[in-house]
N, C-alpha and C positions, 0 to 999 in steps of 0.2 A: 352337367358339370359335376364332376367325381368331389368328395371332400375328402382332405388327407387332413389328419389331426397333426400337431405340433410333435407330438411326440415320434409318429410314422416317421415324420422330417427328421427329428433328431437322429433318432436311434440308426438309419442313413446313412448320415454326413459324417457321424461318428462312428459306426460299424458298433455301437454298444443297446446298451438296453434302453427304453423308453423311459421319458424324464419330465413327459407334458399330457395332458390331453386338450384340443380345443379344435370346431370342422370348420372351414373355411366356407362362410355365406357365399352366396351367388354376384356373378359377377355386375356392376354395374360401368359408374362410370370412371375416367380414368384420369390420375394425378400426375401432373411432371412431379418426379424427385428432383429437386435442384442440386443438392449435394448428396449424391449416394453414400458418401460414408461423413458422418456425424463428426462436423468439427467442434474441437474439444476434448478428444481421445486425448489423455493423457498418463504417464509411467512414471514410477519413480524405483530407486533400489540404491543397496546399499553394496559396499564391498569389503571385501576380508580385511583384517588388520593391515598393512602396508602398503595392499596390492591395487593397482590405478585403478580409479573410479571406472566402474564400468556404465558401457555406450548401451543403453536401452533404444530402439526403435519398437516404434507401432504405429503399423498399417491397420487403417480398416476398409471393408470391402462390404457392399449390399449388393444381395443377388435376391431374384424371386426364384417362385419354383412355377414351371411350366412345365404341361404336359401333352408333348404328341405321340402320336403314332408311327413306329417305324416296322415297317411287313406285317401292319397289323395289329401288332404288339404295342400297348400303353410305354412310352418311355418319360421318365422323369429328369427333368435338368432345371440347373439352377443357373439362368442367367442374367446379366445385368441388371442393376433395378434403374433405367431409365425412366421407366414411367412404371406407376403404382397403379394398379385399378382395385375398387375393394373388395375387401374379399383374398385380396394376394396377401400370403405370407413374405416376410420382408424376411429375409434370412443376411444379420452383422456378423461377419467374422472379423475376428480380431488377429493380425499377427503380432505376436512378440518375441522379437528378437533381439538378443542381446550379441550385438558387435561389437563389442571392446576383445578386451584381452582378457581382463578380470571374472571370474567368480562373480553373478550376482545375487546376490540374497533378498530377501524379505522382497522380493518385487513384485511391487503396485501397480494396476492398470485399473484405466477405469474410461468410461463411455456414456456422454448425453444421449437419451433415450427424445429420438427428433419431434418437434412440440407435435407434428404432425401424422406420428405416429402411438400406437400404444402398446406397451410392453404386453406379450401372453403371457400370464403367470407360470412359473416354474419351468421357464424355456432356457432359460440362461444356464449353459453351461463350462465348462472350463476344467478339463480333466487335469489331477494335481492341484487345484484352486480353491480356496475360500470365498461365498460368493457376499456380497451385503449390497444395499442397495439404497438411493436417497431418494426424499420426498421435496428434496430442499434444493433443486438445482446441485447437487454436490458438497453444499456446504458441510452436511454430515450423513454418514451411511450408519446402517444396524442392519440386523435380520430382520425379517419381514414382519415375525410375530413381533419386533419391538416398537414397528414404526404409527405413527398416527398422523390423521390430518384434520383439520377444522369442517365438521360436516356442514350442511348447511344451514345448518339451524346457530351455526357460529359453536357447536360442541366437538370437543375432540370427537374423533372416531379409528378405530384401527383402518390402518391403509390400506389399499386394495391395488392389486400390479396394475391397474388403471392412472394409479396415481404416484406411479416412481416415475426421476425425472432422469435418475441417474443407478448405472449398475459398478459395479467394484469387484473385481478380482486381486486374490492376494494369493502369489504361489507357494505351496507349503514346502517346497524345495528349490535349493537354488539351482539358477539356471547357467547352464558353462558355458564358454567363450564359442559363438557361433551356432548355438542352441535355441531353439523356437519353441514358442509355447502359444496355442490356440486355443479361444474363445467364442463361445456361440450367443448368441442370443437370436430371437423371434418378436415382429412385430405386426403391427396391422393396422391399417389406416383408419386414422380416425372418425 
């Protein structure tokens, strides 16, 4: 079984530079996904001075990556995530698309990270985006070096991407009427 790091994946899907590293263990046994994209995905945005509120949508979509051979040749695809086996990278993408008519500004997206999976750290990404992330089911996000959680011994401890529950995109330009804006993230079964 070949291991492709998080960031091979990335740097892919996105045709850009690598942004993770982490190898996929061996395979065993295998999970249904019940809901392949994480409900709960939610958006929020603002709009210019007078102009109608604009119509945010977001889709999310989970694919694995799987790899056969075609003449020989190793080829890589990313299909459905039906069922999880571990060891598979879970690949979220996010669509955001803004349907209205309006100009939308400061636009919010954000994603439950599924109880039964576990975020890879430094996989999330969202080109044009601010990224933060929660330890708190969403209640509140920070950057990573700000977050902490109750270790076991009942003391705080800084968080580890083990332990976010939620990720948050915030685009740093607005997005125009009929314009889409995607997000990645990476995960792996618990």
């Amino acid at each position: 079984m070949r291991k492709t790091s998080a960031a091979a994946l990335l740097a892919g899907l996105f045709g850009g530079a690598a942004v993770a590293s982490a190898a996929a263990p061996i395979v065993s046994r295998m999970h249904p996904i019940a809901s392949p994209a994480p409900p709960g995905v939610a958006a929020r945005a603002q709009s210019h001075a007078g102009a109608a509120a604009p119509s945010i949508k977001v889709t999310s979509r989970a694919q694995v990556e799987k790899q056969s051979l075609v003449d020989g040749r190793p080829v890589l695809r990313l299909l459905p995530a039906n069922r999880v086996v571990a060891g598979d990278l879970v690949v979220y993408t996010l669509e955001v698309r803004n349907a209205g008519t309006a100009v939308a500004s400061a636009v919010a997206f954000s994603s439950p990270i599924p109880r039964h999976l576990r975020y890879l750290a430094n996989s999330a990404v969202g080109p044009g985006a601010e990224l933060s992330f929660s330890v708190d089911g969403g209640q509140s996000y920070d950057a990573p070096a700000q977050l902490t959680v109750l270790g076991a011994d009942g003391k705080p401890r800084p968080a580890d991407a083990a332990d976010y529950t939620n990720i948050r995109w915030v685009l740093k330009d607005p997005l125009q009427p009929g314009s889409v804006a995607y997000a990645r993230y990476l995960a792996m079964l618990r």
